[in-house]
C-alpha positions in Angstrom: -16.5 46.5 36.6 -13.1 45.3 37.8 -10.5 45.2 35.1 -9.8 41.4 35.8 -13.9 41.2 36.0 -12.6 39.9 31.8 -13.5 36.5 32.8 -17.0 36.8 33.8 -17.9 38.2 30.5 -19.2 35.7 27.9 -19.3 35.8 24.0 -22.2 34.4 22.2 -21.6 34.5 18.6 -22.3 33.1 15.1 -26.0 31.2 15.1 -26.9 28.6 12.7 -30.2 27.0 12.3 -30.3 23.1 11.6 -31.7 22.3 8.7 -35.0 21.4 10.4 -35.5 24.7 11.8 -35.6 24.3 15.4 -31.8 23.5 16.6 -29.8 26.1 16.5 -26.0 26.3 17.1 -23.7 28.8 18.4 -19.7 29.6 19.6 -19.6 30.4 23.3 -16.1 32.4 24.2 -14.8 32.8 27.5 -11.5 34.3 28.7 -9.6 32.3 31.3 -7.3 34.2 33.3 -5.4 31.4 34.9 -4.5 30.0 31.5 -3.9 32.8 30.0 -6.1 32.3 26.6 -9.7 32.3 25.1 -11.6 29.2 25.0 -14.9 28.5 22.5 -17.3 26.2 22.2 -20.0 25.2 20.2 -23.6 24.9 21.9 -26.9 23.6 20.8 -30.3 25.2 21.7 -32.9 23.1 21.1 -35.4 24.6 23.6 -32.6 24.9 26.4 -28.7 25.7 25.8 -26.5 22.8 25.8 -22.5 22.3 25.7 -22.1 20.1 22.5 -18.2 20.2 22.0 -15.3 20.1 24.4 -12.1 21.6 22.6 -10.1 24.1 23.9 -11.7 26.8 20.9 -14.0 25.7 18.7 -15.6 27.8 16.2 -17.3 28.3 13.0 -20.3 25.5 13.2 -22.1 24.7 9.9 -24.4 21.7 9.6 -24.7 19.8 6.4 -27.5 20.5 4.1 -29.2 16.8 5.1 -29.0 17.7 8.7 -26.7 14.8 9.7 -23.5 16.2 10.5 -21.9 19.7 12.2 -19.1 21.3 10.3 -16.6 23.0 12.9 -13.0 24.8 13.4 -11.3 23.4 15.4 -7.9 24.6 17.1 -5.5 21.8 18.8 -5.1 22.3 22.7 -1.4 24.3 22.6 -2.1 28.3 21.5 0.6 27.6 19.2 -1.9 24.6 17.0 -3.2 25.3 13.9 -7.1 25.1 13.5 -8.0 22.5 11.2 -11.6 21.3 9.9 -13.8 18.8 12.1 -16.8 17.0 11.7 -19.3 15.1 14.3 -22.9 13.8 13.7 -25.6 16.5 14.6 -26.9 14.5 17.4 -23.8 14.6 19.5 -20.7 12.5 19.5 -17.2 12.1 19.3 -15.6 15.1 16.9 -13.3 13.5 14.2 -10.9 16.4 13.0 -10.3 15.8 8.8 -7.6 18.3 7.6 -4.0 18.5 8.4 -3.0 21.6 6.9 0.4 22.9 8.5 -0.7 26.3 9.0 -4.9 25.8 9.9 -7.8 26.0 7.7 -10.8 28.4 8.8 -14.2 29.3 7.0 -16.3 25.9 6.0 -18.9 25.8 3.7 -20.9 22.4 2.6 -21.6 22.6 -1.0 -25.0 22.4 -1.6 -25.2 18.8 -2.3 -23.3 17.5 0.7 -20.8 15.9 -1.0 -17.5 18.4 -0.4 -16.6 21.2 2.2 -15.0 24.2 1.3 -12.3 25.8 3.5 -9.2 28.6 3.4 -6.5 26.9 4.2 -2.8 28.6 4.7 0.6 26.2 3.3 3.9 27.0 3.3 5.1 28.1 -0.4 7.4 27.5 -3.2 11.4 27.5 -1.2 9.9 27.8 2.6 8.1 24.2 1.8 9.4 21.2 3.5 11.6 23.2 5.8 11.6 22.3 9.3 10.8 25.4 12.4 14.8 26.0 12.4 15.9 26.0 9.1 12.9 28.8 8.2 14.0 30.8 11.3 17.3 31.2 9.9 16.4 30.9 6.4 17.0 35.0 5.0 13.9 36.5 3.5 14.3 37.9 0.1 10.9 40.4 -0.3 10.3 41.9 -3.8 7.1 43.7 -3.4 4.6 45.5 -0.7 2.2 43.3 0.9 4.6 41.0 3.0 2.9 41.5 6.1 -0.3 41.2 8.2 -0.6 42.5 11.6 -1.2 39.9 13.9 0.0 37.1 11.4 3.4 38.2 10.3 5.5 37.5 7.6 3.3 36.6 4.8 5.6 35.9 1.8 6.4 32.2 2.6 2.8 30.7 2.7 -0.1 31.1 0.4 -3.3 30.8 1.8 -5.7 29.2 -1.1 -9.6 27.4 -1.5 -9.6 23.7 -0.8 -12.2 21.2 -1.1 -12.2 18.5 1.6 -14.3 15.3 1.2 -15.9 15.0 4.5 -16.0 11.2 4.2 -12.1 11.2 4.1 -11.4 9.2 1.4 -9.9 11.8 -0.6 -7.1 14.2 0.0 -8.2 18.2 0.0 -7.7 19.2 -3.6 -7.6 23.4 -4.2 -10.2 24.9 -6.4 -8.5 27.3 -8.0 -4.9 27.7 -10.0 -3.6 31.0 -9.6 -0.3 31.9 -7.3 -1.9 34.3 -5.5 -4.2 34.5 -2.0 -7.3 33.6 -2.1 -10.5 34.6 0.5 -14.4 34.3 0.8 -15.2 31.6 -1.3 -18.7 30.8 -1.8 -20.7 28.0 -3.8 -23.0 28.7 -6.9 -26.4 27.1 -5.8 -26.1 24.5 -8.5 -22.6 23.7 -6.6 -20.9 23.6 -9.9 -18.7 26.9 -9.3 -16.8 28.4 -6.8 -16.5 32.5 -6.9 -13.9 34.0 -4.5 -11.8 37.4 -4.1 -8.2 37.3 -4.8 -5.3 39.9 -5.0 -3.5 39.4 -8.7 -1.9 43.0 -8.9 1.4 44.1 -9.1 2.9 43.6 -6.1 5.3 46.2 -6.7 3.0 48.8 -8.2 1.3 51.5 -5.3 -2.1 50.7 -7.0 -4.0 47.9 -5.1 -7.4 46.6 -5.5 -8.9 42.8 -5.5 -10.7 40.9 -7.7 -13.1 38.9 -7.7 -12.9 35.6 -9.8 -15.1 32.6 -10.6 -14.2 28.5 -10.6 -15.3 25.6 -12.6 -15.0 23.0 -9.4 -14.8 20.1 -12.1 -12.2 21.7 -14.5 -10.6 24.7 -12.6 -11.1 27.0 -15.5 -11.7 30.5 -13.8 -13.4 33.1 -15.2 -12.6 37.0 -14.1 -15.8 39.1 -13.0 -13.9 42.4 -11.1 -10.5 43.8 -11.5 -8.9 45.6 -9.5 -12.3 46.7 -6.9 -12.8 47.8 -3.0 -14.8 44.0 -3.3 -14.0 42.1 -0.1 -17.0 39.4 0.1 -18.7 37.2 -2.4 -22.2 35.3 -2.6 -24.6 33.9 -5.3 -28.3 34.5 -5.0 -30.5 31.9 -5.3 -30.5 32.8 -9.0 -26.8 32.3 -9.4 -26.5 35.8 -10.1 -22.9 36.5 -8.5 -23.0 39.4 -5.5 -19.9 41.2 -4.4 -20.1 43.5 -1.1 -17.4 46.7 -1.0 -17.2 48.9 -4.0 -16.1 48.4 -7.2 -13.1 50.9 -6.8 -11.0 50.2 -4.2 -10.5 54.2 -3.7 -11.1 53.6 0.5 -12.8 54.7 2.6 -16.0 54.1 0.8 -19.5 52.7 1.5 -19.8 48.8 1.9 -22.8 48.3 -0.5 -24.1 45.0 -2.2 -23.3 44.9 -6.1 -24.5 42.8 -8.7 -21.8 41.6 -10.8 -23.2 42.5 -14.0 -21.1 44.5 -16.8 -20.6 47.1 -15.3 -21.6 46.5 -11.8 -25.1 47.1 -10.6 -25.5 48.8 -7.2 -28.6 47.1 -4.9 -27.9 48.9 -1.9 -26.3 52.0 -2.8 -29.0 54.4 -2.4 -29.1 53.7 1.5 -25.5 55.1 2.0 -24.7 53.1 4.8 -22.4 49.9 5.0 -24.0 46.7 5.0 -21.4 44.6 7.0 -20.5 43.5 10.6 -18.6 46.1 12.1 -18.1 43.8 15.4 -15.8 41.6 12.7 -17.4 38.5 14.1 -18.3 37.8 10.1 -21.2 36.7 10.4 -23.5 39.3 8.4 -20.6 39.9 6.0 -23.3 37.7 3.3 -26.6 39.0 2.8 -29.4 36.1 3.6 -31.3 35.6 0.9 -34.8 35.3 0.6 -37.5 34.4 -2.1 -37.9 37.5 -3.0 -35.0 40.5 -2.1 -32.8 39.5 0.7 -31.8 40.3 4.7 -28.6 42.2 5.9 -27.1 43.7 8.4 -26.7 47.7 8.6 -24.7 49.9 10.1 -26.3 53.5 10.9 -25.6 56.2 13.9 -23.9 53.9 16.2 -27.0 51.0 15.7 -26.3 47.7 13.8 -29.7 46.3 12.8 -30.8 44.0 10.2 -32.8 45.0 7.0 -34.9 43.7 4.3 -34.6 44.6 1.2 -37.0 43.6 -1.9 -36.5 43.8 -5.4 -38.2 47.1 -5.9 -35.3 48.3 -3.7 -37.9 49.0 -0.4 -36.4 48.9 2.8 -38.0 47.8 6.0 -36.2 47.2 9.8 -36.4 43.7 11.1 -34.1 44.0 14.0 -33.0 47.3 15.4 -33.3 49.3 18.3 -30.4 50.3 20.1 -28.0 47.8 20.0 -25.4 45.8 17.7 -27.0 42.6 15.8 -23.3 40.8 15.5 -25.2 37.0 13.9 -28.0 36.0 12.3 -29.6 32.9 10.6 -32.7 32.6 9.3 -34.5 29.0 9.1 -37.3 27.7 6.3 -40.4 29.0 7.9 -38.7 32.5 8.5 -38.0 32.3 12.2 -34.4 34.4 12.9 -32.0 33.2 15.7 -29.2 36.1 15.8 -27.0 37.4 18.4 -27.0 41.0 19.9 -24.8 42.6 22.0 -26.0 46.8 23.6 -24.1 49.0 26.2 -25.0 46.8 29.1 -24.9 42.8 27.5 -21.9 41.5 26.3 -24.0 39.5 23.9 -26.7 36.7 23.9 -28.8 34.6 21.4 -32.3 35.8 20.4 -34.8 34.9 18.2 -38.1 36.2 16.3 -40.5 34.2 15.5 -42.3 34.4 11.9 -45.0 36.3 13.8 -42.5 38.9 15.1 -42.2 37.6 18.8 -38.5 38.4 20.1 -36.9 36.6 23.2 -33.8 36.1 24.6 -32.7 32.3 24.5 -29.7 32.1 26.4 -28.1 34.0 29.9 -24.7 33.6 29.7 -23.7 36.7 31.5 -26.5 37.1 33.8 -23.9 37.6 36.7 -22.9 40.7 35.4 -25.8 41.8 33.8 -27.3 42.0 37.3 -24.9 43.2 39.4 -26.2 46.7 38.7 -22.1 47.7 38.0 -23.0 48.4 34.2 -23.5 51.8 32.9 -26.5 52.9 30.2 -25.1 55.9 28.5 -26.7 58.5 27.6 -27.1 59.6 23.8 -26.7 62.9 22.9 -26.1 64.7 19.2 -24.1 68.2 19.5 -23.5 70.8 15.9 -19.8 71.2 15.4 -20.5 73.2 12.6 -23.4 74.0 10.2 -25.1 70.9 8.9 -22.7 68.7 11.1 -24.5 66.7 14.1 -22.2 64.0 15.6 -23.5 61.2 17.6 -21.7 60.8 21.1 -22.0 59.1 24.3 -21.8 60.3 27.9 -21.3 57.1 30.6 -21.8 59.0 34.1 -20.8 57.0 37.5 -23.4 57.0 40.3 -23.4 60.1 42.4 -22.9 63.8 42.8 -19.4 64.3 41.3 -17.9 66.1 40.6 -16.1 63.5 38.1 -12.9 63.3 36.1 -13.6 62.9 32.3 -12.3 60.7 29.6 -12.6 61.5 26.0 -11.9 58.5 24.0 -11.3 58.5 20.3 -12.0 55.6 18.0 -10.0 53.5 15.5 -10.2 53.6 11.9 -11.0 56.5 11.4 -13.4 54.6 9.3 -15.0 52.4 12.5 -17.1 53.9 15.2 -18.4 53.4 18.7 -21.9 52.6 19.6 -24.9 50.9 21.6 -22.8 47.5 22.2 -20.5 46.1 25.0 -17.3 48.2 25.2 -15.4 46.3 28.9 -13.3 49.7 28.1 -16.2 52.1 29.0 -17.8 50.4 31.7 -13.9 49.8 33.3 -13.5 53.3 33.8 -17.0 54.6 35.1 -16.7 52.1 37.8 -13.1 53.6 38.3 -14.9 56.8 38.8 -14.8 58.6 35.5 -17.2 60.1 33.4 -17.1 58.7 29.6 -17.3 60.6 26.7 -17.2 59.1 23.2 -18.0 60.0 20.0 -18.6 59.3 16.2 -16.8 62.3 14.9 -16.2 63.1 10.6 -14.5 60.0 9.4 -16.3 57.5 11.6 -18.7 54.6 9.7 -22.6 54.9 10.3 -23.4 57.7 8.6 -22.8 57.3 4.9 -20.2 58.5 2.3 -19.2 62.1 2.9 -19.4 61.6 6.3 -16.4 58.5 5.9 -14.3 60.6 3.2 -14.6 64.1 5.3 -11.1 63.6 6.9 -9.7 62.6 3.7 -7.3 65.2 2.5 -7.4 68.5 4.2 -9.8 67.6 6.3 -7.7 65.0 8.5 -6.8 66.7 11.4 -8.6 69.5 11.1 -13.0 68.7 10.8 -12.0 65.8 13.7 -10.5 67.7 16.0 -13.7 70.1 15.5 -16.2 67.1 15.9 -14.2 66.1 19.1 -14.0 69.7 20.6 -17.5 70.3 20.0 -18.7 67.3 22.0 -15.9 68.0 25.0 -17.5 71.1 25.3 -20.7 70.3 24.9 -20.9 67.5 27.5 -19.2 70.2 29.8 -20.8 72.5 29.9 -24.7 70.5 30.0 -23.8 68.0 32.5 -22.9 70.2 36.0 -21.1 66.3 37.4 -18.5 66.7 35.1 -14.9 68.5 36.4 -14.0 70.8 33.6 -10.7 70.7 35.4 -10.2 67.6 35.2 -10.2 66.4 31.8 -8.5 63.6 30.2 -7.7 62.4 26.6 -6.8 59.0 24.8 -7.6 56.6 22.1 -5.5 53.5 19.9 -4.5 53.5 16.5 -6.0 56.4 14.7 -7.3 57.3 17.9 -4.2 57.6 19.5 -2.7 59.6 16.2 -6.2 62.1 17.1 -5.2 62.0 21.1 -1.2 62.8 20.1 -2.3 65.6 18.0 -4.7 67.4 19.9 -2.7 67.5 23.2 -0.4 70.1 21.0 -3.1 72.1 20.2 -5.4 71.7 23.1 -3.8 72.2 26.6 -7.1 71.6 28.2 -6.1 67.8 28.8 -4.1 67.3 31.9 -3.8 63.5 31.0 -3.3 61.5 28.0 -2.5 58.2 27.4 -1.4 57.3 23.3 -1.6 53.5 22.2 -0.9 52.0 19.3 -0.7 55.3 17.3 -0.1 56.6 14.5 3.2 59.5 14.6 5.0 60.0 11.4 3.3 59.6 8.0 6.7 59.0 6.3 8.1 56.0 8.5 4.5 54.5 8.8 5.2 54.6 5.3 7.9 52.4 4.6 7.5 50.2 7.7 3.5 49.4 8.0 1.5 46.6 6.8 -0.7 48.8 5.0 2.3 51.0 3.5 1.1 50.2 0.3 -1.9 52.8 -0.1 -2.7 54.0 2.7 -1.3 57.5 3.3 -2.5 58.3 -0.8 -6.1 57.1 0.4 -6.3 59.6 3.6 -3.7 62.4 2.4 -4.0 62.6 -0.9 0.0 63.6 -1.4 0.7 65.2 -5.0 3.7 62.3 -4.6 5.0 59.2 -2.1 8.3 62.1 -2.1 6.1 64.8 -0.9 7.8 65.2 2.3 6.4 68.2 3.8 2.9 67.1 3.4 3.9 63.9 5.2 6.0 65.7 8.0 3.1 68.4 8.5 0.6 65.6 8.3 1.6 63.7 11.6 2.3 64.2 15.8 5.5 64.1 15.5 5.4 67.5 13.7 4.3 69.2 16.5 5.2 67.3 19.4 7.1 70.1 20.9 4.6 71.8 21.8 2.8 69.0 23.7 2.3 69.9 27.6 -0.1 67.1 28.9 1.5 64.2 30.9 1.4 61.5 28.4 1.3 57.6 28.7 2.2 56.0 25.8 1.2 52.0 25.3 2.3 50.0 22.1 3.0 46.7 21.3 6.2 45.6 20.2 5.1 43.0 17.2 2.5 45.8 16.2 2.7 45.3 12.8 -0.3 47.6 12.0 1.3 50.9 13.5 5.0 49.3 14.2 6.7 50.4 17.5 8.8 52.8 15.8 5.7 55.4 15.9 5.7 55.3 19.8 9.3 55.4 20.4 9.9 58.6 17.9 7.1 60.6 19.8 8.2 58.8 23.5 11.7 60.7 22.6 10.4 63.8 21.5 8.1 64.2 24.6 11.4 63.6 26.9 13.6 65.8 24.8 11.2 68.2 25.4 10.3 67.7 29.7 6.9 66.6 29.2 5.8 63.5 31.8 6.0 61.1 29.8 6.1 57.2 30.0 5.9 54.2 27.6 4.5 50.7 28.2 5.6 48.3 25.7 3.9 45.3 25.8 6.1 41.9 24.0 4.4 39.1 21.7 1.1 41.6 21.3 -0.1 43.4 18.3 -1.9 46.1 16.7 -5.2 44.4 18.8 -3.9 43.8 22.1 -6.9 45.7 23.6 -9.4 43.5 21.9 -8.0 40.0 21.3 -4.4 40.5 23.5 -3.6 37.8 25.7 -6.0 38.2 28.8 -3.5 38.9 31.4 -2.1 41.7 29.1 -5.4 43.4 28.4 -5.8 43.6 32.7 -2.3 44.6 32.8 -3.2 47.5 30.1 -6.1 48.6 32.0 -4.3 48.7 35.4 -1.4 50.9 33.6 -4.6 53.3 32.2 -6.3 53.6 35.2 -3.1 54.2 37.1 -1.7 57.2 34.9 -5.0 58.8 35.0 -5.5 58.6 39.0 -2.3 59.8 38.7 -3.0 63.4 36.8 -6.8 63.4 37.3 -7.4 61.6 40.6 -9.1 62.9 43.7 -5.8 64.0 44.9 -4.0 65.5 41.8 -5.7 69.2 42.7 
């Protein structure tokens, strides 16, 4: 796989049974390297796979509980457009967009009746309302409190994004649900329609203790009841009951367990015992909300580098409905219990499935047959390795055809709290057909494998059990796979990956390559410049104060950069918001005070996700930088 080989993979996402149980609908995403941008489209299946709308992206398709009309998001034809609500009848049609909202809607939801459709929807707010593009752009910003930013979106103190109800008919204006100043997300409709429940942040914004709460809305009346204060809650649903579920934890003490929780007083834990998050770690949203059944209910899990779905019954019994070794990323279930869901493993970049009520599985669709064909897809193989007693970490070995021996790449994950596993990674499969060998891993601090596992690099342990889990897989896959060039060894990984990549090369002079993105450097201007600044250091570090300096300093790369050796590619964006630029340019300066090879890539109008959602010609430029800087160091010739 070529790194401009981007546009031949297709996305199949988000499934949604008709009402009638036989159509199903789905977002299709390609990338389009000529344009420069990401185009989606909703599709029908209804025995074969059909195009049913024509917009540049179109996502998020949700039919009306009489069957008669398709729900969609739908974003204008210029990148800059905000994405506003549509409607079109289920049989096909012209699309009719209904909402105006200056700054897009997203998330629809029919309430159960028919009548209304909730959205999110984002407005400008209090003085930056009514203001034309050039007065806000030299209007001054006056900020009074953390929270003022969001990777990827920007400034966030001049808009309020809030719960509206749109009439789909049009003959009334969107009204919001609730009446509170602050943000609003996740809404979700009581069965009887009659309340709205949704999360929202109503803390201090100048106070270092954060949380969310959870709160619930009259729709005829707007008085608002408040069920959590102050939580880890980050997604909301009723059962059929109208018992109000939260997902998360009801302290927002991160990293923690994603479990279900019944919003009694106090909180009642239904999944808690399985110590493993119940959410979609491929962020497509689409298992974020349990399905409920008659009796107990389906979810998705995440365990040992597998997303499957579960089902769960009262008695608190668990049984496997989907796994194997793959990702389920969507999943709907229709009346008679037939499943259409979407699943992505190491060599599929996703297609939609189904199991029928008698347990038959088959693949419906074949988007990305090309590829899947071609034979230039690599299987990995699994492997566990013990990095110290009771400690078995999950890892990955992608090997290139032939006799080696190969150049290795260890690459570190994000998070830490995220984690690598049996789904599509264009990363991996780039470099093997480069000519590297893969390794990847699930170290301490990674998701999949419950509680302790998460909060092990919290405190002391950041830096230091990581760095074991990662060594202890290097040298594992060294020394059982004879292919493998132990001189040849390379290192790299984004976000906290990069931060693990920039602090190992000072410790580990094994790595005669490294490349650092989006990372990670200096705990105490991370602090004061990140969109997570807030909480985030207290969370991981556990300082005694936000004043403890030496923790801070002793904490980060930058500490110890001078004793880096490795040639070192550094890649960052410059409206990183996440990890702002700042990190990369303090540890780009220390690496050439100190002689080290060093170069930096900064890439303009990209954020914190440019390797995942960056404009396509950006994310082939970043490979072709990659690939170039380890030919460079580990290449045939660099003996």
């Amino acid at each position: 796989m070529q790194p401009a080989d981007l546009a031949l993979i297709t996305s199949v996402s988000d499934p949604q049974f008709h009402p009638d149980g036989q159509r199903i609908a789905f977002v299709v995403t390609t990338t389009d390297l000529k344009e420069d941008r990401y185009r989606s489209s909703i599709w029908l299946w209804d025995g074969e796979a059909r195009q049913l709308t024509y917009g540049s992206a179109d996502s998020s398709p949700r039919w009306s509980p009489d069957g008669g009309t398709l729900a969609f998001i739908r974003k204008g034809r210029e990148q800059k457009d905000p994405t506003q609500l549509a409607i079109m009848p289920a049989d096909g049609g012209e699309a009719r967009v209904i909402t105006e909202f200056e700054l897009g809607a997203k998330a629809p939801a029919w309430s159960p009746a028919g009548g209304s459709i909730l959205v999110v929807a984002t407005e400008w707010h209090g003085e930056w309302a009514g203001l034309d593009e050039d007065e806000r752009s030299r209007k001054p910003r006056r900020i009074t409190g953390f929270d003022v930013r969001l990777d990827d979106q920007g400034w966030r103190h001049d808009r309020r994004t809030y719960a509206y109800l749109v009439d789909p008919r049009g003959e009334t204006p969107p009204r919001r649900v609730g009446c509170s100043d602050e943000d609003e997300s996740e809404p979700a409709w009581s069965p009887d329609g009659a309340r709205v429940a949704m999360v929202t942040s109503r803390d201090n914004p100048k106070s270092l203790e954060n949380g969310a709460e959870v709160v619930e809305v009259e729709v005829d009346g707007g008085r608002e009841t408040l069920r959590a204060w102050r939580s880890g809650y980050f997604s909301v649903d009723y059962d059929p009951a109208g018992n109000l579920h939260a997902i998360g934890d009801p302290s927002p003490d991160y990293p923690y367990v994603c479990s279900l929780w019944r919003l009694d007083e106090p909180p009642t834990a239904i999944t808690g015992h399985l110590d493993r998050s119940i959410n979609d770690l491929l962020a497509s949203g689409a298992l974020e909300k349990p399905i409920w059944l008659e009796k107990g209910l389906l979810a998705g899990i995440s365990d040992g580098g597998r997303a499957s779905v579960i089902a769960f019954d009262p008695a608190g019994d668990v049984r496997t409905v989907l796994g194997g070794d793959r990702f389920i990323t969507g999943l709907s279930r229709a009346a008679s219990g037939r499943l259409a869901f979407t699943a992505t493993d190491p060599t599929c970049p996703g297609e939609l499935y189904e199991l029928t009520a008698d347990g038959e599985e088959r693949r419906l669709t074949d988007f990305n047959q090309e590829i899947r064909v071609s034979g230039a897809l690599v299987r990995p193989e699994f492997f566990q390795v013990r990095s110290a007693p009771g400690v078995e970490v999950d890892a990955w070995l992608f090997m290139p055809d032939g006799d080696g021996p190969f150049p290795v790449l260890l690459n570190i994950h994000g998070g830490p709290a995220s984690e690598y596993g049996f789904y599509f990674f264009d990363e991996f499969q780039v470099y093997v057909s480069a000519g590297y060998a893969v390794v990847a891993c699930n170290p301490r601090g990674s998701e999949g494998r419950g509680r302790d596992w998460l909060r092990a690099v919290t405190g002391d342990g950041w830096g230091r059990v990581d760095v074991e889990d990662i060594t202890a897989v290097v040298d594992h896959a060294l020394a059982s796979e004879a292919r493998l060039d132990r001189n040849r060894v390379g290192i790299m990984g984004g976000s906290y990956g990069g931060f693990l990549t920039a602090w190992t090369i000072a410790r580990d002079h094994r790595y005669r390559s490294a490349v650092v993105e989006r990372a990670l450097i200096d705990w105490e201007s991370f602090g004061g410049t990140s969109d997570i600044n807030r909480d985030f250091a207290g969370l991981y570090l556990h300082p005694a104060t936000p004043e403890d300096h030496d923790a801070l300093w002793e904490a980060g790369p930058l500490a110890t950069a001078g004793r880096v050796e490795t040639p070192t590619l550094i890649i960052h964006s410059e409206d990183d918001l996440r990890c702002p630029i700042g990190q990369a340019e303090q540890f780009f300066t220390a690496l050439l005070r100190k002689g080290v090879e060093v170069e930096m890539i900064r890439f303009p109008d990209e954020g914190h996700e440019l390797s995942r959602s960056g404009a396509p010609r950006h994310r082939v430029e970043r490979f072709e930088h990659i690939l170039a800087w380890h030919d460079r160091h580990l290449g045939l010739g660099s003996e």
